[in-house]
C-alpha positions as CSV (number, residue, x, y, z in Angstrom):
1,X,70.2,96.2,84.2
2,X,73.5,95.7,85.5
3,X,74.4,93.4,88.3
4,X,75.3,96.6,90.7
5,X,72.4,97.9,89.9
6,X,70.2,94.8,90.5
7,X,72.1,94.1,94.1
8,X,71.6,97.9,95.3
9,X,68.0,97.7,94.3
10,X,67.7,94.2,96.1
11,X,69.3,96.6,98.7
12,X,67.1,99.0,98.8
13,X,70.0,101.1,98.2
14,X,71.2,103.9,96.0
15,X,73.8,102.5,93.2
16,X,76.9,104.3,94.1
17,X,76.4,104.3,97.7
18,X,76.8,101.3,99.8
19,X,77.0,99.4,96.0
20,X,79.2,100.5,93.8
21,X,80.9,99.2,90.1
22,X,84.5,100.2,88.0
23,X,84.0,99.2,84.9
24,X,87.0,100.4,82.0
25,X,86.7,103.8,82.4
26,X,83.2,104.2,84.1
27,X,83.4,104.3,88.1
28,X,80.2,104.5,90.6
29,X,81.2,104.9,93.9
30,X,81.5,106.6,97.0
31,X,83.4,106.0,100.7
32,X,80.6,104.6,101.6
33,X,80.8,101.7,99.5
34,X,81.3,98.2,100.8
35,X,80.4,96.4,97.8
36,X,82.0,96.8,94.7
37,X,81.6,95.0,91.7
38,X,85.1,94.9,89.0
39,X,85.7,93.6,86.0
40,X,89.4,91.3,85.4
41,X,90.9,94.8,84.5
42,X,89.7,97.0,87.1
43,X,91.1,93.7,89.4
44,X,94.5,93.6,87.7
45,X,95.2,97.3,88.1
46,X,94.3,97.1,91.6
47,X,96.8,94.6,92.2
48,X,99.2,96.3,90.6
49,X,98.8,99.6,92.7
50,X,98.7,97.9,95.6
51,X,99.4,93.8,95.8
52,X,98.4,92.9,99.0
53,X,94.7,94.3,98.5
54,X,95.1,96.3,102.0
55,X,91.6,97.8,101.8
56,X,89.6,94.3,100.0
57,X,88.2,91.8,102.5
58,X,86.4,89.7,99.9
59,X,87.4,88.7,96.3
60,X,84.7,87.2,94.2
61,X,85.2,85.5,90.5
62,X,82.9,85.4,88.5
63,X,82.7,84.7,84.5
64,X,86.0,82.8,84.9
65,X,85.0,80.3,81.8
66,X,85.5,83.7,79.2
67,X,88.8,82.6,79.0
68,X,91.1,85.8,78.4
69,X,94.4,87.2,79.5
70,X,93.2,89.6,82.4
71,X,91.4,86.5,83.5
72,X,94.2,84.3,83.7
73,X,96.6,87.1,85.2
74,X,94.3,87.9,88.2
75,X,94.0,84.2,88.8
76,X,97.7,84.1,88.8
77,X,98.1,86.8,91.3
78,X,96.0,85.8,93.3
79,X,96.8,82.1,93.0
80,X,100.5,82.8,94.0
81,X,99.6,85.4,97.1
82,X,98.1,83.4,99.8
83,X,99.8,84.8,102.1
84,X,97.4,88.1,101.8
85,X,94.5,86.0,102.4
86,X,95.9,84.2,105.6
87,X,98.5,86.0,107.2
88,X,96.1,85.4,110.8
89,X,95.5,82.2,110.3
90,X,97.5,80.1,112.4
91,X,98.1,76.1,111.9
């Protein structure tokens, strides 16, 4: 069982509706969604489409000890764009 799966059953909601997944070249997901879980990839493309994340409130990393490239160039991006993450926040 898949972590998506697990969380919209926890739910008590379909997979693909208010929880979704992207995974490669495997997508489950609707407008409806609010939670989506991505792997490094998925993140990485999404960042390259569109850099500021408009349409994500929430980012969470997981798995970051499987050291690999995707891994270290989402961190990066999102390391080096704070100003996406606090653009309201004021001093």
């Amino acid at each position: 069982m898949s972590l998506a799966e697990r969380v919209a059953e926890e739910m008590a909601e379909r997979l693909g509706d208010l929880v979704g997944y992207s995974v490669r070249l495997e997508t489950k997901r609707s407008d409806q969604t609010r939670l989506e879980f991505v792997t490094t990839g998925v993140l990485l493309r999404r960042i390259q489409s569109d850099p500021l994340l408009k349409d994500i409130t929430h980012i969470l990393v997981d798995e970051v000890h499987e050291r690999d490239m995707n891994t270290y160039e989402s961190s990066s991006c999102l390391h080096y764009s704070p100003q996406r993450f606090f653009n309201d926040v004021t001093p």
